[in-house]
C-alpha positions in Angstrom: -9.7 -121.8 -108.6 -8.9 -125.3 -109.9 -9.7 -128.0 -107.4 -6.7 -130.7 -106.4 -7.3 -134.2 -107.3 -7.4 -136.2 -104.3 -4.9 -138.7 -105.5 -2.1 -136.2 -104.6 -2.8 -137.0 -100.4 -1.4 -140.7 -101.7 1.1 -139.7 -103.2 2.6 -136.8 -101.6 1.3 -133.1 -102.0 5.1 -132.1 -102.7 5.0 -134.3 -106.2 2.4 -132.4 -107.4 4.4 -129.2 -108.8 6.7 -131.7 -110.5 4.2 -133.4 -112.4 2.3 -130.6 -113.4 5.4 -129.5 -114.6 5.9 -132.5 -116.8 2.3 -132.2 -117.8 2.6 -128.9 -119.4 6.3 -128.9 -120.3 6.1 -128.3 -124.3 8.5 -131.5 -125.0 10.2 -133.9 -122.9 12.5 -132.2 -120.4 15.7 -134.0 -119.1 15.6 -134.0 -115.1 18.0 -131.1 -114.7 15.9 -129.0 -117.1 12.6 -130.2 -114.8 14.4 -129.5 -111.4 15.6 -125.8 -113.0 12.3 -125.1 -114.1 10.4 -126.0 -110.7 13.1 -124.6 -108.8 14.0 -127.6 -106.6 17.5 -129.8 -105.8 18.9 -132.8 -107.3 18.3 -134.7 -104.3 14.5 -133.6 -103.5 13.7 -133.7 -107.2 14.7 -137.2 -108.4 13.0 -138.4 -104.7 10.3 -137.3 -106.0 10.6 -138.1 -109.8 11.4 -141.8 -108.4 7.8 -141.9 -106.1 6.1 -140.6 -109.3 7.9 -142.9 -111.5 6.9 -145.8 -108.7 3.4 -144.9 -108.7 3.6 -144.8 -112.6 2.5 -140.9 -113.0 5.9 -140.4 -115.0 8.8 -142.5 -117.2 11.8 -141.6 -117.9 13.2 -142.6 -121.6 16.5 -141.3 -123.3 16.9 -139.2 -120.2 14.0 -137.4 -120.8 11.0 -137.4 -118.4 7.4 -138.1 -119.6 3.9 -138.4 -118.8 3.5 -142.1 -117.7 0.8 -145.0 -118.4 -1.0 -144.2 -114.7 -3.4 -141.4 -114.7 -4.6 -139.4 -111.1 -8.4 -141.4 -111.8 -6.6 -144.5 -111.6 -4.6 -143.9 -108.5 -8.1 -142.7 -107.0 -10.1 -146.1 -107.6 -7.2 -148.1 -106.6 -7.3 -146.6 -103.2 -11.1 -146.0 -102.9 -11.1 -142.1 -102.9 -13.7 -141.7 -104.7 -16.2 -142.9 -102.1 -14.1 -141.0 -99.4 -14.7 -138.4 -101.0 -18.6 -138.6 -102.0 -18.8 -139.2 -98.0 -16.9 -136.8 -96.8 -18.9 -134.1 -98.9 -22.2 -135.6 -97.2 -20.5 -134.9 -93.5 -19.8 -131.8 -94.7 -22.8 -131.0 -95.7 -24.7 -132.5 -92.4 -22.2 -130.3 -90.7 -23.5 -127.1 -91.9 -26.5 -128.2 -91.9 -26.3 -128.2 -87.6 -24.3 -124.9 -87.8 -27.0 -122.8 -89.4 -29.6 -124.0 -87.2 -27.2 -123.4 -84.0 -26.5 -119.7 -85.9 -29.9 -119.0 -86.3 -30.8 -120.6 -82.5 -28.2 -118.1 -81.6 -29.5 -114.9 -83.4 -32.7 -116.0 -82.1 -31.9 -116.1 -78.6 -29.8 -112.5 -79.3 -33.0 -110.7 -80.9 -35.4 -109.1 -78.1 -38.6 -110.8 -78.0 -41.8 -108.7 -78.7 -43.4 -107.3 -75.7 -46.7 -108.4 -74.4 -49.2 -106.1 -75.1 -51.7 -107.9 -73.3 -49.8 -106.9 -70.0 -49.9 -102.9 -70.7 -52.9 -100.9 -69.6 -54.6 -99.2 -72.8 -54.9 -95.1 -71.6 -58.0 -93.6 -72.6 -58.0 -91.7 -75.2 -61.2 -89.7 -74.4 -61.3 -88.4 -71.3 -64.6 -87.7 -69.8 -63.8 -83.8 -68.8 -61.7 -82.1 -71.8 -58.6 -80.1 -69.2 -59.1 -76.8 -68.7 -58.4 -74.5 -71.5 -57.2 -72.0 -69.9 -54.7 -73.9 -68.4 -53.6 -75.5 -71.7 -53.4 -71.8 -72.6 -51.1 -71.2 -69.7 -48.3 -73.8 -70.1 -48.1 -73.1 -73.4 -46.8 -69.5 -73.0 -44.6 -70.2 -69.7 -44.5 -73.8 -69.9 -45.2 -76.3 -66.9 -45.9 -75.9 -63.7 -42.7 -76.1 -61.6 -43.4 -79.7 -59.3 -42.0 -78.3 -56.1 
């Protein structure tokens, strides 16, 4: 995925497909030719040939549209993108900077805490009378005692 040069939210998102257009057309294209290929009107299409042709992008000559004298970089500097840019990347990257700590606050706070064993009394493992064999002998062939 190619990224879009931030000089297109000057001049109008819509412009782009036209001059991309013109960019890889193979030879000069009249405008009839460019609005067939990109699929858009007479009207829409030389409103938008005319911003690019304003904002220097494109030129018409013999009636046949071409890359103009302007490039995207150019556009960029003029209106200061460039650092708009560079700062908006360090907000975004502040910003997720506070969402994985409030994420991992949050798992946090959803994970059970371990118990405290401090709080549990320890059985003893060795009783002081061993039970009564017999006994032992006795639920294991009918099973407990019934409690009532």
């Amino acid at each position: 995925m190619e990224s879009v040069h931030p000089a297109w939210s000057v001049i109008g998102w819509r412009h782009r497909v036209l001059y991309d257009a013109v960019v890889a057309a193979a030879k000069p294209l009249t405008p009839d030719e460019l609005f067939t290929a990109i699929g858009v009107g007479r009207t829409s299409g030389y409103e938008a040939l005319l911003d690019l042709r304003v904002a220097g992008l494109l030129m018409v000559e013999n009636a046949k549209i071409g890359v103009g004298p302007v490039e995207l970089d150019d556009i960029g500097h003029r209106h200061g993108l460039t650092s708009a840019v560079r700062a908006r990347i360090v907000r975004h990257r502040a910003e997720r900077i506070v969402w994985r700590e409030w994420l991992a606050a949050r798992e946090e706070a959803r994970t059970p805490k371990e118990p405290d064993r401090s709080l549990f009394a320890i059985a003893d493992d060795h009783p002081a009378d061993p039970p009564d064999r017999d006994y032992i002998m006795a639920v294991m062939n009918t099973g407990p005692p019934d409690p009532f």
